[in-house]
C-alpha positions in Angstrom: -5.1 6.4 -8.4 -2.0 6.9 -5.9 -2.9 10.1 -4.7 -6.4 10.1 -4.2 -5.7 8.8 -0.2 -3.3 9.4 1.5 -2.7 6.1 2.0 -3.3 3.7 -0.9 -2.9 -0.1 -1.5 -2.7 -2.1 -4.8 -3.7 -5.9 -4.0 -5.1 -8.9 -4.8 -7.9 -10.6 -2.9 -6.5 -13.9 -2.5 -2.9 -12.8 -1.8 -1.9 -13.5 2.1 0.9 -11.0 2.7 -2.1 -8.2 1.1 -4.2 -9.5 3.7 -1.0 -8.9 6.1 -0.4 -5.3 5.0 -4.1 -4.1 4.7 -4.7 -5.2 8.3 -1.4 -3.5 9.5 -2.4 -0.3 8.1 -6.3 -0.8 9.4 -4.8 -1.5 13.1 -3.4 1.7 13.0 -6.6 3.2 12.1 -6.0 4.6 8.7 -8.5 4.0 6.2 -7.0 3.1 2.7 -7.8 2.9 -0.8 -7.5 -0.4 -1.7 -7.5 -1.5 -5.3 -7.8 -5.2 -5.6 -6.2 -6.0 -8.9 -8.1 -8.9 -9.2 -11.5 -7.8 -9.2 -11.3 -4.6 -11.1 -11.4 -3.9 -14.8 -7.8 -2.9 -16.1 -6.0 -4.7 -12.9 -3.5 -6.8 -15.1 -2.3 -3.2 -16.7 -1.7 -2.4 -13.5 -0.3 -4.7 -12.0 2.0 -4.8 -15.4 2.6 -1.0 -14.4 3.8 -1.7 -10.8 5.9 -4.3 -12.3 7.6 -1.9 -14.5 7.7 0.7 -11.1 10.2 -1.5 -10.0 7.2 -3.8 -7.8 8.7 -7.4 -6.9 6.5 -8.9 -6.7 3.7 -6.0 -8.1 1.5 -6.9 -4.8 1.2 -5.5 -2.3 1.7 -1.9 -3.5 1.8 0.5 -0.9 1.9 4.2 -1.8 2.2 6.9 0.9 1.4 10.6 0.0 1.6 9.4 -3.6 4.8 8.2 -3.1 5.9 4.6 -4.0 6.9 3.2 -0.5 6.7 -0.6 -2.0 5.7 -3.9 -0.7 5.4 -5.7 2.6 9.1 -5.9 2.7 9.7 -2.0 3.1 6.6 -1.3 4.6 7.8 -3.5 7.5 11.3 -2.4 7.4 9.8 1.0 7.9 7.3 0.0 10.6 10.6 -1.9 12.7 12.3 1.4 12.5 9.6 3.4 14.0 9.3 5.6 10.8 5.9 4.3 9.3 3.6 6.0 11.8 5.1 9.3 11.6 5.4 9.5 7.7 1.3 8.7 8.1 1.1 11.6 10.2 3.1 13.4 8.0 0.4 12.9 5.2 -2.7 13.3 7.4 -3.6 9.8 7.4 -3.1 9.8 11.3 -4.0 11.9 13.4 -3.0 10.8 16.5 
């Protein structure tokens, strides 16, 4: 499920700082998968999974060329140090 976008987002409908990050990476114009954990069959295993990936707290889950890049707190980090846009490019995401 992490590598079939480049850009792919495990979440949970009613969580704000999933809102926060799915809007982030729609402003920039890539179009992500998003699996809300919440309304899909198996989402507690996988959330259980990200948990055991080292995910505190397991959403969101951000994965980046099928990478683990984490949750909002490194996803930020990476966006304040101007490296998030070009590791999107980097994995065809962006294109601009």
């Amino acid at each position: 499920m992490a590598s079939e976008r480049p850009v792919v987002i495990f979440s949970k409908s009613s969580c704000c700082m999933c809102h926060s990050i799915k809007t982030l990476f729609c402003d920039f114009g890539v179009n992500p998968a998003v699996h809300e954990l919440d309304e899909i069959p198996g989402g507690r295993e996988i959330e259980q999974a990200l948990s055991r990936l080292g995910c505190s707290p397991a959403v969101p889950a951000v994965f980046i060329g099928g990478e683990l890049v984490g949750g909002t707190n490194q996803v930020m980090s990476l966006h304040l140090n101007r490296s998030l846009i070009p590791m999107l490019k980097r994995v065809g995401a962006l294109w601009v």
